[in-house]
N, C-alpha and C positions, 0 to 999 in steps of 0.2 A: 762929052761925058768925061769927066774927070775920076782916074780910078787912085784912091793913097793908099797907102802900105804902111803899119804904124810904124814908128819908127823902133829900130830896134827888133821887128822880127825877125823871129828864125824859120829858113825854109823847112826844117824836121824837129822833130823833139816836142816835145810840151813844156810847159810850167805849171806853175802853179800860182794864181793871180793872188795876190797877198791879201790879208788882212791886218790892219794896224788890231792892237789886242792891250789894256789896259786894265787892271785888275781895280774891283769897288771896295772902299772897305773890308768888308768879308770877301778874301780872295777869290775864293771860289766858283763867284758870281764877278762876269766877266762883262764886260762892253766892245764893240768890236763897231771895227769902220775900214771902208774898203774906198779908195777915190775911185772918182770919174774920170771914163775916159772918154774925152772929147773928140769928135771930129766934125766933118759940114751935114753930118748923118741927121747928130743928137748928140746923146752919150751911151755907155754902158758904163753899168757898176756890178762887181763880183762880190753877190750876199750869199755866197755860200761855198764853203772847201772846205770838201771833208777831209780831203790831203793839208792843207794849210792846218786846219785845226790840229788835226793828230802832230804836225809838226813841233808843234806849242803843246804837245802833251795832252789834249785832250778829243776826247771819245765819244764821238756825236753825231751817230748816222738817222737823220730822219726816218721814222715811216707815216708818220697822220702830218699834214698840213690843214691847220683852219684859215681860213680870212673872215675876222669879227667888222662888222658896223656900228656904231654906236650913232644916234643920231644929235645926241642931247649932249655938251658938258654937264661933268659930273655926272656919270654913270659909272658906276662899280661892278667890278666883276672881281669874285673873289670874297676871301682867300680862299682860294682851293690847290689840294695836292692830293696824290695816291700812294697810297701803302704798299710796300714792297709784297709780291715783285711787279708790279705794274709802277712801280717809283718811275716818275715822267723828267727825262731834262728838257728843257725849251729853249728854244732859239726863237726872240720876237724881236720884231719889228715896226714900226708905223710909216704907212705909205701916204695916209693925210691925217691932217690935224695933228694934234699934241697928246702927250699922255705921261703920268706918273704912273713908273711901276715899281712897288714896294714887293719884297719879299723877306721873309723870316726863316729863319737857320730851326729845324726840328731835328739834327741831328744832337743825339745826347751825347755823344761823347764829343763835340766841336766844343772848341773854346770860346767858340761865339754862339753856342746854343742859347736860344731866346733871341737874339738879337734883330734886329732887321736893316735892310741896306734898301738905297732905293735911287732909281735912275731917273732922268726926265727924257722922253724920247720923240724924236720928230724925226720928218723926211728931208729937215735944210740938213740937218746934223750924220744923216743916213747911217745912222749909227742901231745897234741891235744888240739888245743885253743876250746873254747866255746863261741860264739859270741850271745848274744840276741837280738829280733828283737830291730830298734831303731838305727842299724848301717849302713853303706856303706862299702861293702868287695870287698876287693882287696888283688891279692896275684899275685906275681914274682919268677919265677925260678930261683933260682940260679946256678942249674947243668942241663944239660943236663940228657933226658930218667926221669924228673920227673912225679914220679904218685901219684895224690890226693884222698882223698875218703871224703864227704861231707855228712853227716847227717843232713836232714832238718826236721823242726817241720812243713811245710808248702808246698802242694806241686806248681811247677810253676804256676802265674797267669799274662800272657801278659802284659791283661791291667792295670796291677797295676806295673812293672814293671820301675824301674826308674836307672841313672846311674850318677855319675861325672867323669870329668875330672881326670883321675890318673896322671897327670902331673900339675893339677892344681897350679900356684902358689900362691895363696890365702892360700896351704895347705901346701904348702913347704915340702915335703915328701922327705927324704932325701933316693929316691932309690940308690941301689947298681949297677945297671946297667944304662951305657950312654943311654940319650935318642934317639941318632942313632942307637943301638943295640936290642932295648925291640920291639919286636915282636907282635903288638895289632891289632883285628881286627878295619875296617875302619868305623864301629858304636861307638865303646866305641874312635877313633880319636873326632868325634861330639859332645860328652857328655858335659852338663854347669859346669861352673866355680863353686865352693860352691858359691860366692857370686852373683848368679844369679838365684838361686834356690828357689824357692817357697813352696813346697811340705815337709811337716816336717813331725816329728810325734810329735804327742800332748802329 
């Protein structure tokens, strides 16, 4: 039996295993990647520090975890957010297949208010957007058999619960899939236009 020792440990103390942290367009919304660490095991990879994040300035302790399945490319989920004070930040991820996820700035006094930024996310990439409350999230399959897992600061609250149009064209969202093809259920069909929208966050 062969026992290793990584290199570079310490017999006492902790760390804190890092995340690389890269900011999207609209700052605020963030992408984060952590390497693998190899040995004759497999590997491990550090998806989550709540000490690293705070280090980097920001403030993001989970309490609801989802893990979503999508079976089909091109399925839509989205956009949906919650109205303060159930305003949700999320930490997602993809563990198979591919997926775009768009989000939209509903904060009225952002300089980027309206706007939308958007990530492409996989498991070669191990890469995980970080969204703060203050947005509309949406995200589209790209492959087939894809699986999500969702980190939330906040857990579901109905009636604070709000949606738009993911084909909006007020928003012009340049998806990857025809709109005869995207798979949505027939609530998020009814959802308003941005420029019908009322409900912000302040």
């Amino acid at each position: 039996m062969t026992i290793e020792r990584p290199a570079g440990e310490e017999p006492r103390g902790t760390v804190t295993e890092g995340l690389e942290i890269r900011s999207l367009e609209i700052p605020d919304v963030k992408v984060f990647r952590a390497p693998k660490k190899s040995d004759s095991r497999g590997w491990v990879m550090p998806s989550y520090s709540m000490n690293g994040l705070r280090a980097a300035g920001i403030d993001f302790v989970p309490l609801h975890e989802n893990h979503c399945y999508s079976p089909k490319r091109g399925t839509m989920r989205g956009f949906h957010y919650q109205l303060p004070p159930y305003d949700q930040g999320k930490l997602i991820r993809v563990t198979r297949g591919r997926m775009l996820d768009v989000n939209v700035d509903l904060r009225r006094s952002s300089p980027t208010f309206g706007r939308y930024v958007m990530a492409e996310l996989d498991p070669d990439g191990w890469n995980q957007i970080l969204v703060p409350p203050g947005f509309a999230h949406c995200y589209c399959t790209l492959t087939d058999d894809c699986e999500t897992i969702f980190k939330l600061d906040r857990e579901f609250a109905p009636g604070h619960a709000r949606g738009l149009a993911w084909n909006d064209p007020d928003l012009d969202i340049p998806w990857p899939i025809p709109a005869d093809e995207v798979i949505v259920l027939p609530r998020d069909l009814d959802r308003p236009r941005f420029s019908t929208v009322t409900e912000f966050y302040d």
